[in-house]
C-alpha positions in Angstrom: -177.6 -14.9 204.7 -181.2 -14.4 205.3 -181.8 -17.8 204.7 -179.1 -19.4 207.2 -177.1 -20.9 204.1 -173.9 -18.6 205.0 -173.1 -16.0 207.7 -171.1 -12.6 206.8 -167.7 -14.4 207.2 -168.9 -17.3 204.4 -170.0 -14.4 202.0 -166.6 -12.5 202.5 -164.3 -15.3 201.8 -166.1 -16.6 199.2 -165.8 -13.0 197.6 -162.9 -11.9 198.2 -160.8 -15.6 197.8 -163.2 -16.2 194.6 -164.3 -13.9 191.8 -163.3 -10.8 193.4 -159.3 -12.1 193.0 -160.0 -12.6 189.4 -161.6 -8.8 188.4 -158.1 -7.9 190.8 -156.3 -9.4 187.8 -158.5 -9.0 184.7 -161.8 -6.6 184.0 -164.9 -7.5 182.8 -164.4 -7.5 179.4 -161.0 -9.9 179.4 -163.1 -12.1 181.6 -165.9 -12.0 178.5 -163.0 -12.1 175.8 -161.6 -15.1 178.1 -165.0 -17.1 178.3 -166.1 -16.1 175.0 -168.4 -13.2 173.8 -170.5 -15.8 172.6 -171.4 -17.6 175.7 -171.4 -14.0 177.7 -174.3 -12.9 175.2 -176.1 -15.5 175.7 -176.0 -15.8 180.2 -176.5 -12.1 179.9 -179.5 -13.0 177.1 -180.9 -15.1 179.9 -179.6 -13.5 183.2 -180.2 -9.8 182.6 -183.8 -9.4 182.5 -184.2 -11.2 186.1 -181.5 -8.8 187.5 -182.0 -5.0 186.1 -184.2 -3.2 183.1 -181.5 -4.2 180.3 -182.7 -7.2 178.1 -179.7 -8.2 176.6 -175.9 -7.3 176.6 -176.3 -4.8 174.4 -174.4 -3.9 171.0 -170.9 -3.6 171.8 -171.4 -7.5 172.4 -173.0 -7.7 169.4 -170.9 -5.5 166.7 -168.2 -7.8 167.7 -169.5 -10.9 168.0 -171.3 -9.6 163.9 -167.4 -9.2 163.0 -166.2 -12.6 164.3 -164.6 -11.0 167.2 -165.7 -13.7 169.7 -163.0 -13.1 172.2 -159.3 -14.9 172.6 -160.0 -17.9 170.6 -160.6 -15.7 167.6 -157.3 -13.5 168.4 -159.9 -10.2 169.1 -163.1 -9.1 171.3 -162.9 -6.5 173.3 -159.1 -6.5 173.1 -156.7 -7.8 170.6 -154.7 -11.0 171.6 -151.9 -12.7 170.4 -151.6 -15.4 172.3 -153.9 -18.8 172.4 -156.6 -19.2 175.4 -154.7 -21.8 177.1 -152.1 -18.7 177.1 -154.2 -16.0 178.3 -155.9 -18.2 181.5 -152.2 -19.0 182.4 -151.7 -15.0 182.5 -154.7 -14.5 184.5 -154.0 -17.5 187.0 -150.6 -16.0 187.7 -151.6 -12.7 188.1 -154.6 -14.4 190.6 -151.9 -16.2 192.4 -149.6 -13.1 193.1 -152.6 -11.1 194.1 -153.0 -14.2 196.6 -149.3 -14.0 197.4 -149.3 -10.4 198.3 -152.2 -10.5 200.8 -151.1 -13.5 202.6 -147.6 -11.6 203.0 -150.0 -8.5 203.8 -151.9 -10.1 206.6 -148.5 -12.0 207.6 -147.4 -8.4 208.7 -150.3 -7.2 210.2 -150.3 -10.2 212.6 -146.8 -9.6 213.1 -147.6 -6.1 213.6 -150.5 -7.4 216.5 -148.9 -9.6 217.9 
């Protein structure tokens, strides 16, 4: 915002209609299981050291990832999963799209309510 490139509104929507409906519908570490605890270590490997004191993701990433538990693909990360990652982003995406259908109905009240 400082630099002009988006205004309040921008940030909001991008939030809230983005990543934020996602963590609505899975934490943190189904989104790592879901992307692969492999790939996670290594953005946090890079990302974490510009952003707080932590160097890397630390050894609950690293235990599993040791023991082949990589995430969805390889049935177990930071949960167990029996069904294939095709599976489990279909999952997330519904749950996404009826936490998207509940809001719209939400605000469709409130309107209703204003108006």
């Amino acid at each position: 915002m400082a630099d002009g490139v988006a205004c309040v509104e921008d940030v909001e929507r991008a939030v809230r209609d983005g990543y934020a409906l996602r963590t609505a519908a899975v934490g943190p570490f189904e989104t790592a299981d879901l992307s692969g605890l492999e790939l996670f270590w290594d953005v946090a490997d890079d990302l974490y050291p510009h952003l707080s004191t932590a160097t890397e993701a630390g050894p609950a990433f690293d235990d599993r990832i040791a023991h082949g538990e990589t995430g969805v693909a390889a049935g177990a990360g930071f949960h167990d999963y029996e069904e294939s990652p095709a599976e489990a982003i279909r999952r997330r995406d519904e749950h996404v799209r009826a936490i998207g259908r509940a809001r719209e109905r939400t605000e469709s009240r409130e309107e209703a309510n204003d108006g």
